[in-house]
ZARORO-822841 format. One record per residue: residue number from 1; residue in one letter; x, y negated, z negated of N, C-alpha, C, O, CB in turn. Coordinates in steps of 0.02 Angstrom, whole numbers, plus 50000, padded with zeros to 5 digits. Atoms other than C-alpha are relative to their C-alpha. Glycine has a CB too. Layout:
<atoms>
     i   aa    n.c1    n.c2    n.c3   ca.c1   ca.c2   ca.c3    c.c1    c.c2    c.c3    o.c1    o.c2    o.c3   cb.c1   cb.c2   cb.c3
   NUM    a       X       Y       Z       X       Y       Z       X       Y       Z       X       Y       Z       X       Y       Z
...
</atoms>
This chain:
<atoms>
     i   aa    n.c1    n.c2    n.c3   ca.c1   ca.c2   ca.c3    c.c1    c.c2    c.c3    o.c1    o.c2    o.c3   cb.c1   cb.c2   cb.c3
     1    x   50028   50041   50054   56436   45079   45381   49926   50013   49994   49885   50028   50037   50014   49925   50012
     2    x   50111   49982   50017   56244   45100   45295   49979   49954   49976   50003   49906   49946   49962   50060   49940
     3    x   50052   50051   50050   56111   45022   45238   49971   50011   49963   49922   50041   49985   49959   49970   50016
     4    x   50060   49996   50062   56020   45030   45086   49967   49962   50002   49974   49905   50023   50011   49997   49936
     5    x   50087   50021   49999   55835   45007   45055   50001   50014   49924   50026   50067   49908   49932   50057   50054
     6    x   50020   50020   50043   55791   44960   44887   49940   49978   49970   49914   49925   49988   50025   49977   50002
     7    x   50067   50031   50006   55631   44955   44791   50012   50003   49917   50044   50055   49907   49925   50046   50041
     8    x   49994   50012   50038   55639   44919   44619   50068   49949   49955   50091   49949   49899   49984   50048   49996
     9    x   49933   50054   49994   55781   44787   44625   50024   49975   49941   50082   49973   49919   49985   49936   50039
    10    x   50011   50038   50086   55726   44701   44450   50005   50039   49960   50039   50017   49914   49935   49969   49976
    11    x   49985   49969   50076   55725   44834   44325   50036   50015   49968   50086   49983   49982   49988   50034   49984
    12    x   49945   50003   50042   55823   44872   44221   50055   50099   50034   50109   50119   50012   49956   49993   49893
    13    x   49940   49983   49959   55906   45012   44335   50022   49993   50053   50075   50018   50073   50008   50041   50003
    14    x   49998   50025   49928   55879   44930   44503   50060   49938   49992   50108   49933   50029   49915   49969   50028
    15    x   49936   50045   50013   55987   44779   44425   50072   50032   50027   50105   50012   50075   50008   49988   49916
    16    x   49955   49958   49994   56120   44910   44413   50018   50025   50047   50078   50038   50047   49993   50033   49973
    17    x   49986   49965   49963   56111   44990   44560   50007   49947   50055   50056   49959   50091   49960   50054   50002
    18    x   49996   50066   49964   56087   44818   44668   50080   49964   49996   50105   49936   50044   49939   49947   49962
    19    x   49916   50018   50046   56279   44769   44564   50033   50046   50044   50066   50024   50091   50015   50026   49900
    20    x   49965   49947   49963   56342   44931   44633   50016   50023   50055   50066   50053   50076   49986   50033   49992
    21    x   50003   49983   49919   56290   44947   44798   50035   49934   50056   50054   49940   50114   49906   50010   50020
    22    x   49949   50040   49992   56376   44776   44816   50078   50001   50009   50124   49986   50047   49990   49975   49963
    23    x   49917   49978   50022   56526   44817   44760   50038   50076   50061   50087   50084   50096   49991   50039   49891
    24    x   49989   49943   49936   56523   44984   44868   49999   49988   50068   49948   49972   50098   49953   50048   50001
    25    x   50000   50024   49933   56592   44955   45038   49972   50056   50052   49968   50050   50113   50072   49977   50018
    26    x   50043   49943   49964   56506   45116   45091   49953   49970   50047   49947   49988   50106   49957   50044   49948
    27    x   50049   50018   49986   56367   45007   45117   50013   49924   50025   50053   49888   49998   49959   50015   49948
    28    x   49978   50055   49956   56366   44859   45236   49945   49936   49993   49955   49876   49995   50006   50030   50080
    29    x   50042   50064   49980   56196   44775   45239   49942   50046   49942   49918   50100   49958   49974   49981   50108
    30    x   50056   49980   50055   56068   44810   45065   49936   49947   49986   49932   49889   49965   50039   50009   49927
    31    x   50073   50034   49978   55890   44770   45093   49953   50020   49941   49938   50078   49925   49966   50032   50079
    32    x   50043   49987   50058   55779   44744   44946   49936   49969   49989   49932   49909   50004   50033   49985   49949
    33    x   50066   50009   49972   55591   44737   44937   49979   49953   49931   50005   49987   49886   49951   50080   50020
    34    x   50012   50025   50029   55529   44612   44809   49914   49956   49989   49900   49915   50032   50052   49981   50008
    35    x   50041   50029   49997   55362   44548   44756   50007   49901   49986   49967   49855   50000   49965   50043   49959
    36    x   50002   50062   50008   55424   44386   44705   50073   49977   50018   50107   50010   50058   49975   49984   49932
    37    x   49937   50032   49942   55591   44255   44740   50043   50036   49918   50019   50048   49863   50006   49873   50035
    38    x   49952   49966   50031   55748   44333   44652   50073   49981   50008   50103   49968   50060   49992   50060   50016
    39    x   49921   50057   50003   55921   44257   44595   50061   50058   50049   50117   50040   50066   50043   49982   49878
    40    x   49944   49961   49956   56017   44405   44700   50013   49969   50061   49974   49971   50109   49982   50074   50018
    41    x   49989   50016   49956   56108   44319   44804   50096   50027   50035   50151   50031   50006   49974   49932   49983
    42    x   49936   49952   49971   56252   44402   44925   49998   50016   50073   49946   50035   50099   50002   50074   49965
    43    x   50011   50006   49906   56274   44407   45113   50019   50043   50019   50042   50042   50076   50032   49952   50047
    44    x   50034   49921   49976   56258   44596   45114   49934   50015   49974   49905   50069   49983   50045   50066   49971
    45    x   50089   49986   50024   56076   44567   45027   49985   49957   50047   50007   49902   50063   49962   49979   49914
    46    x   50073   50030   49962   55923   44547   45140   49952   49991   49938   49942   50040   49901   49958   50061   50066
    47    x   50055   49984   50042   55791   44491   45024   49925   50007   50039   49899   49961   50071   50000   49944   49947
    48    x   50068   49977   49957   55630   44561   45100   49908   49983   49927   49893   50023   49882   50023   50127   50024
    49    x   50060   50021   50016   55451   44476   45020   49966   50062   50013   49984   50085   50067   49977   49939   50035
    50    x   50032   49941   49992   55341   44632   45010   49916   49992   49978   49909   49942   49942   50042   50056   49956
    51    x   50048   49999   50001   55153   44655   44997   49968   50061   49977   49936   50093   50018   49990   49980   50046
    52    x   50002   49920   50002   55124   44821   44897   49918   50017   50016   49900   50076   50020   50028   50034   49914
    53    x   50068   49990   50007   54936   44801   44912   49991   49996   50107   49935   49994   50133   49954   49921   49934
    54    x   50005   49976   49923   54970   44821   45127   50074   50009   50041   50104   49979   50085   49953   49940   50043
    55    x   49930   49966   49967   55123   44916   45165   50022   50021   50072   50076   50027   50101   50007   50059   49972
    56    x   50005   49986   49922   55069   44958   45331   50036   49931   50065   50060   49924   50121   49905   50010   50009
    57    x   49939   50088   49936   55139   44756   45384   50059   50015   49990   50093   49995   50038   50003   49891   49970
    58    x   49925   49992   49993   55309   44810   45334   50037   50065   50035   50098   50070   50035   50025   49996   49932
    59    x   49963   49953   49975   55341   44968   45422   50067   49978   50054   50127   49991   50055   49948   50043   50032
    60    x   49912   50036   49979   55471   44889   45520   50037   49976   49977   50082   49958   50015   50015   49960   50035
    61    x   49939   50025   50033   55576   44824   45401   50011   50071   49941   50060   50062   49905   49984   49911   49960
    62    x   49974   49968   50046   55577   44992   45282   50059   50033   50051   50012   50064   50077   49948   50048   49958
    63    x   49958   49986   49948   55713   45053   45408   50106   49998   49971   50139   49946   49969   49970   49932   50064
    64    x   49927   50005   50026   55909   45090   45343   49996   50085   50004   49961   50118   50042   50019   49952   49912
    65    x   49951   49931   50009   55998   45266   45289   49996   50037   49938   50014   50096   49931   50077   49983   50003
    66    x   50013   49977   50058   55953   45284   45120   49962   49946   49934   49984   49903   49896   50068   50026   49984
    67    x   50039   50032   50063   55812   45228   45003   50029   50028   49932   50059   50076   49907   49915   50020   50003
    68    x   49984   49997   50096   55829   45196   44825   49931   49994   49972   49892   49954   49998   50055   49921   49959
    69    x   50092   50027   50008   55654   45195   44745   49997   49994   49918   49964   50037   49890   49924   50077   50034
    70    x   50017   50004   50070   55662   45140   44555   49943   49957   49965   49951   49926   49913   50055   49982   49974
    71    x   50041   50038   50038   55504   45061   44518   49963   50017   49954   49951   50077   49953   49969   49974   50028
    72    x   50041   49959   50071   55398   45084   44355   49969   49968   49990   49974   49919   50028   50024   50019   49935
    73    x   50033   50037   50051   55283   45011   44246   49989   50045   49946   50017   50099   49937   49937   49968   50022
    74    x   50029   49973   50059   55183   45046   44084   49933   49973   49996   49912   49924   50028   50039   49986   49937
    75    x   50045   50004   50027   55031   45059   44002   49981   49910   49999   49939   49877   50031   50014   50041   49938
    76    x   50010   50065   50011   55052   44884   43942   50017   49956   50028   50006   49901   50001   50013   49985   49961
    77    x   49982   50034   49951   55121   44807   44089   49935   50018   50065   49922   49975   50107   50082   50022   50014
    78    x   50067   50013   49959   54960   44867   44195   49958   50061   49972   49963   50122   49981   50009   50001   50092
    79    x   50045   49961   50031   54826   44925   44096   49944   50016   50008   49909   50042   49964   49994   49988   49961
    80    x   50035   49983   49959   54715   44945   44211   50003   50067   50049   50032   50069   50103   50002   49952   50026
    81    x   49995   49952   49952   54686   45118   44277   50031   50023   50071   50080   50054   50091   49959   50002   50006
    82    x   49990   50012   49923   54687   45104   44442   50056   49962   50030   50079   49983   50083   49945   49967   50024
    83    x   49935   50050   49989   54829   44975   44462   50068   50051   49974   50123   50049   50003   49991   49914   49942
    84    x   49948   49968   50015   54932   45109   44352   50036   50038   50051   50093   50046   50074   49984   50034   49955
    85    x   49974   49950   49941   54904   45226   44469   50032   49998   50069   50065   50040   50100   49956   50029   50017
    86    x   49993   50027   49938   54925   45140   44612   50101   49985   50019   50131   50000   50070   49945   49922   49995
    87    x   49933   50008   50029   55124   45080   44530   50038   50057   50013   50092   50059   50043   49999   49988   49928
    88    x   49951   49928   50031   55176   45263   44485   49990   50042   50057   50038   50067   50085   49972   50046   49919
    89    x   49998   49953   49943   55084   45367   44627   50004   49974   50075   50055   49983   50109   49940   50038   49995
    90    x   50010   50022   49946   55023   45287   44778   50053   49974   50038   50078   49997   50090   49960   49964   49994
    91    x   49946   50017   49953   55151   45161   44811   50072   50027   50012   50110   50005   50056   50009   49944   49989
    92    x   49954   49976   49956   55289   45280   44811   50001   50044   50051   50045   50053   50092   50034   50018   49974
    93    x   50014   49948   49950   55208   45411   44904   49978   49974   50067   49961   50014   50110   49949   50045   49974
    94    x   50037   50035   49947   55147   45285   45035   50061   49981   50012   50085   50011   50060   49939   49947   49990
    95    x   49922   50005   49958   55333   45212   45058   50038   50069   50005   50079   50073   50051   50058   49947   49955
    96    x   49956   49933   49959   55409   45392   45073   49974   49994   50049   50009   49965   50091   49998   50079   49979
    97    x   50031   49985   49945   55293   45419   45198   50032   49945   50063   50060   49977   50108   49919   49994   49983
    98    x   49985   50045   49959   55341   45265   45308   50081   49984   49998   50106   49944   50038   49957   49943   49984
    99    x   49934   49997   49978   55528   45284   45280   50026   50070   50028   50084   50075   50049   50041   49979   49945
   100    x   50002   49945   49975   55498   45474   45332   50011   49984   50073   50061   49996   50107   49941   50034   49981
   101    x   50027   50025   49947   55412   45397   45479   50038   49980   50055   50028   49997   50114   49968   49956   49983
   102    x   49944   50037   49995   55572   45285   45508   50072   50032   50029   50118   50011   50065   50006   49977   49937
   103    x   49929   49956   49983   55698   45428   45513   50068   49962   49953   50126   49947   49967   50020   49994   50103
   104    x   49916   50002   50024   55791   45379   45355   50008   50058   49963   49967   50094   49936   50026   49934   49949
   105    x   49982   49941   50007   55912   45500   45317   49970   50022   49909   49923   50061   49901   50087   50000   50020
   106    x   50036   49990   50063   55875   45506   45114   49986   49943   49977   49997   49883   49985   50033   50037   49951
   107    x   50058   50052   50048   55752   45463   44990   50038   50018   49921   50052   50077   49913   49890   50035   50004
   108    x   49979   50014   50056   55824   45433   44811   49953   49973   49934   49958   49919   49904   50044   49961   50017
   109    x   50033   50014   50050   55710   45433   44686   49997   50020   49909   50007   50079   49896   49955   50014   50029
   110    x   50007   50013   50028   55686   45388   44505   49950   50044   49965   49899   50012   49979   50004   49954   50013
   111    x   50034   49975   50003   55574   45521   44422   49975   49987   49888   49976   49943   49844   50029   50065   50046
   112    x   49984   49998   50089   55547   45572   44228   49997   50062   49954   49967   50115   49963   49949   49957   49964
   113    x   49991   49931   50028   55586   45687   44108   49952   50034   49990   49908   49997   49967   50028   50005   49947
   114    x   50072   49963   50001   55445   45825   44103   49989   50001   50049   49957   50052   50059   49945   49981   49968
   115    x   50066   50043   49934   55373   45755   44263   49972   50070   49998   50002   50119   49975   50031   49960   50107
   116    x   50056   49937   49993   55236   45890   44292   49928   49969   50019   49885   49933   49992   49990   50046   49919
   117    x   50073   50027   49971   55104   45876   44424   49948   50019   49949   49916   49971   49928   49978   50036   50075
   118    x   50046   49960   50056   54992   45986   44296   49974   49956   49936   49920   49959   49907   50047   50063   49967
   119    x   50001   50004   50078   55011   45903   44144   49926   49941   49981   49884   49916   50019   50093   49961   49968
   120    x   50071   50063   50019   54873   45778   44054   50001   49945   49998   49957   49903   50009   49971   49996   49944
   121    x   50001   50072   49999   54962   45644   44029   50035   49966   50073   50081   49987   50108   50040   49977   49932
   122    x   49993   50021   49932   54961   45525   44177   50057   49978   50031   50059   49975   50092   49964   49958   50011
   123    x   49952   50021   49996   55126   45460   44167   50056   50056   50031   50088   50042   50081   50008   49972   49941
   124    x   49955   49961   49979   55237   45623   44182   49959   50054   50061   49981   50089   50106   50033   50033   49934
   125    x   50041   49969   49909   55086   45693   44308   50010   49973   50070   50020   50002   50123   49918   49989   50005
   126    x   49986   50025   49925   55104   45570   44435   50080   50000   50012   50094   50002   50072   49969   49917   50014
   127    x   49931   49995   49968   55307   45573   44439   50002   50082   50022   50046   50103   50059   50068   49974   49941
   128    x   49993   49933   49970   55278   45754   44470   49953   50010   50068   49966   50047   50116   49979   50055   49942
   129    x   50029   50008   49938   55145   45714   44592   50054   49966   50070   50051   49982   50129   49937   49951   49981
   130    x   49956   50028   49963   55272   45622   44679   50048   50033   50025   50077   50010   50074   50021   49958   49974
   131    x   49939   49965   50001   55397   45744   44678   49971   50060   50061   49998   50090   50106   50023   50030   49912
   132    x   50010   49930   49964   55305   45871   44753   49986   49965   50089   50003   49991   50142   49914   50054   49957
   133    x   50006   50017   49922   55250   45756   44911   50064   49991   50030   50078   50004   50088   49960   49935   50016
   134    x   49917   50005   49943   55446   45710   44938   50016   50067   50011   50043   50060   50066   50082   49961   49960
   135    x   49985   49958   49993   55480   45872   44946   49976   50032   50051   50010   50064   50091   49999   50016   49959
   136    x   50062   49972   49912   55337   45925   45086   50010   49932   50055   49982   49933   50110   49873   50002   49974
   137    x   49971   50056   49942   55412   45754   45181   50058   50025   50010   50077   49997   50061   50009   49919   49981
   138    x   49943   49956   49977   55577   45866   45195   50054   49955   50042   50075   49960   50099   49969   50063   50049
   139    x   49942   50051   49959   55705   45712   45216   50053   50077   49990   50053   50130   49958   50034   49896   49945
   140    x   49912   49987   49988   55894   45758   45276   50015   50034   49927   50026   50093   49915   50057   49913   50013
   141    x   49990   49997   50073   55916   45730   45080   49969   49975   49966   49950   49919   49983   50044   49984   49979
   142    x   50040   50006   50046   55825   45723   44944   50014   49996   49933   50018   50052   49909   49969   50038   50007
   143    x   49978   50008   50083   55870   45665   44753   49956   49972   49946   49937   49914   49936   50058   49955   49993
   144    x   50066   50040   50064   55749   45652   44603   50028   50009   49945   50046   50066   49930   49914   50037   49986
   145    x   49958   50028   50070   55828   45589   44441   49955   50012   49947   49902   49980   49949   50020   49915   49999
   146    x   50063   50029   50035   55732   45621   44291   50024   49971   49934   50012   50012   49890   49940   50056   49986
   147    x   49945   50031   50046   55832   45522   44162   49938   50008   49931   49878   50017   49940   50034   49901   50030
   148    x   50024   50004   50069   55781   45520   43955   49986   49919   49992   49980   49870   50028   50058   50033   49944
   149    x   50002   50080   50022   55763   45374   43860   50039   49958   50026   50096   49980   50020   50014   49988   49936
   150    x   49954   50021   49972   55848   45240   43951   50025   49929   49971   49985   49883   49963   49983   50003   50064
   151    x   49969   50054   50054   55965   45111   43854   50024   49976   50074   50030   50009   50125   50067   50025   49923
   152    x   49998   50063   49994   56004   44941   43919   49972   49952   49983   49937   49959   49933   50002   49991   50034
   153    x   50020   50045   50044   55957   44767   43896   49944   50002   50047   49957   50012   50107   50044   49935   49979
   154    x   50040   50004   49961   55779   44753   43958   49952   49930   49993   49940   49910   49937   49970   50060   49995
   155    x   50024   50066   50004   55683   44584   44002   49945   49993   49952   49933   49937   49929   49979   49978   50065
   156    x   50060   49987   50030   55528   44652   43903   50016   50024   49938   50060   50067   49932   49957   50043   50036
   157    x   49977   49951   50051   55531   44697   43732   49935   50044   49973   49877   50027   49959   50037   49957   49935
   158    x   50032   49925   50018   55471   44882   43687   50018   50024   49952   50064   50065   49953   50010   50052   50041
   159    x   49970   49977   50063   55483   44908   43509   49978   50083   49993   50007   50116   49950   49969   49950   49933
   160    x   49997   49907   50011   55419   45112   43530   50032   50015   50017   50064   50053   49981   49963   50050   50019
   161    x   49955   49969   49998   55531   45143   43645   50069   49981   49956   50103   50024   49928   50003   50004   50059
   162    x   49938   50018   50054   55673   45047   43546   49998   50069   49950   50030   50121   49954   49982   49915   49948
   163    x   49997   49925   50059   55633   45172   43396   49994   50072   50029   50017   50118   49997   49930   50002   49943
   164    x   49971   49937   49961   55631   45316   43514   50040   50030   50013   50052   50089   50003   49998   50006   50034
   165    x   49935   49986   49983   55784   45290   43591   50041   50005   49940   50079   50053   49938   50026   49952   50045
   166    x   49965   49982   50056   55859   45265   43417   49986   50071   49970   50026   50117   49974   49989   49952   49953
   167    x   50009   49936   50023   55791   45402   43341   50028   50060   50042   50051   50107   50009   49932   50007   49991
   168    x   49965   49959   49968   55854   45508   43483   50051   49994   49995   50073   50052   49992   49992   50004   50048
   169    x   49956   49998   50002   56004   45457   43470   50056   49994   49943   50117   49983   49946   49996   49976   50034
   170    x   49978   49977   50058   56033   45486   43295   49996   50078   49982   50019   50103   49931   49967   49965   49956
   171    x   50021   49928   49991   55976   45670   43337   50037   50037   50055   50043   50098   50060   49926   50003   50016
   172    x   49948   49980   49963   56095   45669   43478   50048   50063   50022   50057   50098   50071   50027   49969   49982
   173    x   49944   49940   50015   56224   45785   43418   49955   50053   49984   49988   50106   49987   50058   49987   49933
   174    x   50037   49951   50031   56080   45899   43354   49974   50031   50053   49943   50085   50052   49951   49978   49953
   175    x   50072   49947   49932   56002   45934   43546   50049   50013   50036   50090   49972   50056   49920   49954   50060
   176    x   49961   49937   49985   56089   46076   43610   49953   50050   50051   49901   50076   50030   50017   50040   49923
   177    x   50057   49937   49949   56007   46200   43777   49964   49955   50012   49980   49896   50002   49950   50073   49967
   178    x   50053   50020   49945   55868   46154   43866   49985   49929   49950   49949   49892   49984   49920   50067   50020
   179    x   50022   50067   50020   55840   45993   43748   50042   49959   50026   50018   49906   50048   49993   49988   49931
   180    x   49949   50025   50001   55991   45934   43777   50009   49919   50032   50039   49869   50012   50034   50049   50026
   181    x   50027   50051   49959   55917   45823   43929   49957   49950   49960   49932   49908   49997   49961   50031   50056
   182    x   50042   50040   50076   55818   45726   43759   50040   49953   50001   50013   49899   49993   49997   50038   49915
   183    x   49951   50037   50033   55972   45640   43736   49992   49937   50061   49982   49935   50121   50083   50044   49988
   184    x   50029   50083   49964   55944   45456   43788   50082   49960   50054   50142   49965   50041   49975   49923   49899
   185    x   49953   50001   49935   56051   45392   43942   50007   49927   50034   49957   49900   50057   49969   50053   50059
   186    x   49985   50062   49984   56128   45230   43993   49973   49966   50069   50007   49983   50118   50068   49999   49996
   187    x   50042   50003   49934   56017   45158   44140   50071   49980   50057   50061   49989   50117   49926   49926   49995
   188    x   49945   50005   49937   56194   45114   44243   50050   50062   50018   50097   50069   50057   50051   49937   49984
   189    x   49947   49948   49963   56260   45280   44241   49920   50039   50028   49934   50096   50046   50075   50060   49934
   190    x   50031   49978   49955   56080   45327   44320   50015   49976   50063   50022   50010   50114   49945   49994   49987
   191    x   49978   50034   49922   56122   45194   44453   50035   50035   50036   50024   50062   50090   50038   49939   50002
   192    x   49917   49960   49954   56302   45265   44490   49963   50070   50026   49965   50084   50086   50093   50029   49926
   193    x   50018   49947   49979   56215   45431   44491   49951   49995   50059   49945   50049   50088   49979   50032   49950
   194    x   50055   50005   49943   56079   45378   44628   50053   50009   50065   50052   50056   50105   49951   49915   49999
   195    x   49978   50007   49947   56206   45316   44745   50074   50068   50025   50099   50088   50078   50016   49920   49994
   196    x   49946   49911   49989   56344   45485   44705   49947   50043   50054   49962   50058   50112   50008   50067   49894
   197    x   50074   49957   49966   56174   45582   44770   49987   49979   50058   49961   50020   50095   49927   49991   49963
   198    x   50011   50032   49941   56163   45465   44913   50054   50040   50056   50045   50079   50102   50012   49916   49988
   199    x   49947   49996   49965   56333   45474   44974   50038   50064   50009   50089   50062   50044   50035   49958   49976
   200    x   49972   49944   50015   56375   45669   44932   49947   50045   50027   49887   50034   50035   50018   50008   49928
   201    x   50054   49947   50006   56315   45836   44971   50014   50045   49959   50057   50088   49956   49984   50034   50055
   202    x   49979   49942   50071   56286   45915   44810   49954   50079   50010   49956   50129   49974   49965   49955   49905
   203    x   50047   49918   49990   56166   46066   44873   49941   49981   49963   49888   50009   49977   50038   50084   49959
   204    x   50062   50018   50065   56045   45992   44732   49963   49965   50002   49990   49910   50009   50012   49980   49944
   205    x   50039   50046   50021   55871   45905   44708   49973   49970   49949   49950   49913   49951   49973   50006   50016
   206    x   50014   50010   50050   55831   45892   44571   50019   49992   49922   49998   50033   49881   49976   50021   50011
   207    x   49959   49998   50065   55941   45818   44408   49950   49981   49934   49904   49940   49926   50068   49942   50008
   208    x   50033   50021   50043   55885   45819   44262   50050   49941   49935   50106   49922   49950   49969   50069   49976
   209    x   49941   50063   50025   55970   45682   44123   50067   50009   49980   50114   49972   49993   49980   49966   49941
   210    x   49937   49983   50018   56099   45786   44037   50053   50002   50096   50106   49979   50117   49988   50089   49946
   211    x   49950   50001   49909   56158   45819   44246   50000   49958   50022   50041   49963   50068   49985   50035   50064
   212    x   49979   50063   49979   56146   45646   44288   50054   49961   49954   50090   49913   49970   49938   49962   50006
   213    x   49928   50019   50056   56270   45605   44154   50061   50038   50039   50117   50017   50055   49991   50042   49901
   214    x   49911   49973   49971   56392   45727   44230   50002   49987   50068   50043   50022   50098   50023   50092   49994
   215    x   49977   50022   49944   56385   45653   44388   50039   49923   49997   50062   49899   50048   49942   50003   50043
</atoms>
């Protein structure tokens, strides 16, 4: 039996994957890191109070078999530089590091389409920044998701992406080859796909959205 480690519990694919990993008797005891109190309640969830601004007090509790790492923000959810960065780069590259540390077997992470350390904009730079440090932490296993537009119901409302995802997905049938991954993607078949990646050895790190669909 395993344990899952959980960091993005609330969003709108951590919901999903929190549902799932329930339901999966793979998993025995699912430990999820939360800044605030949370209605998941289930007596295979630990809810773990977290402190992202001193991670170094929890190194003993990041500890299980396989992290899940879906946390995000935006622009308009912290619009503050430094706080962005801190969201998208730091704190995942600071918990790999300390579940490295830990000896869990994989890290499961949440990435985005494009990601590119290189690029200008800060959003698909730092998921590529990210990508490249899990990769030089050389877990057991390693899975980076980089999903498209992602449909469900979300607590926040985002009327660009709304017209994004629509618009993509009236263009749908039209993206064909390397676009193809454009095509906008149901945030619970990313979930299912986190924990397939968990529990399998596919030879592969890196999916991009159209290949997280066919898993």
């Amino acid at each position: 039996m395993k344990t899952a480690i959980v960091f993005g519990s609330t969003g709108l694919i951590g919901g999903h994957l929190v549902n799932q990993l329930i339901q999966d008797n793979y998993y025995n005891k699912i430990k999820i890191f939360v800044r605030s109190q949370t209605s998941i309640n289930n007596e295979k969830v630990e809810v773990i109070n977290i402190d992202f601004n001193n991670l170094g007090n929890h190194k003993t509790e990041i500890t299980g078999d396989d992290c899940f790492f879906c946390i995000g923000t935006t622009k308009q959810n912290s619009p503050d530089q430094n706080d962005y960065q801190k969201v998208e780069l730091d704190i995942p590259k600071e918990i790999a590091k300390i579940a490295k540390a830990n000896s869990v077997k994989s890290f499961i992470f949440v990435s985005s389409i494009y990601a590119n350390p290189n690029s200008s904009g800060n959003y698909v730079k730092f998921k590529g920044l990210v990508e490249e440090e899990l990769k030089i932490l050389n877990f057991p296993k390693l899975g980076i998701l980089r999903p498209s537009f992602l449909m469900g119901k979300r607590k926040e409302n985002r009327v660009g992406e709304k017209i994004g995802i629509l618009t993509f997905r009236i263009l749908s049938p039209l993206l064909f080859g390397p676009i193809k991954k454009m095509r906008p993607i149901n945030s619970e078949n990313v979930a299912k796909a986190m924990i397939k990646i968990a529990k399998e050895n596919l030879q592969k790190i890196t999916f991009e959205s159209d290949e997280i669909l066919k898993l």
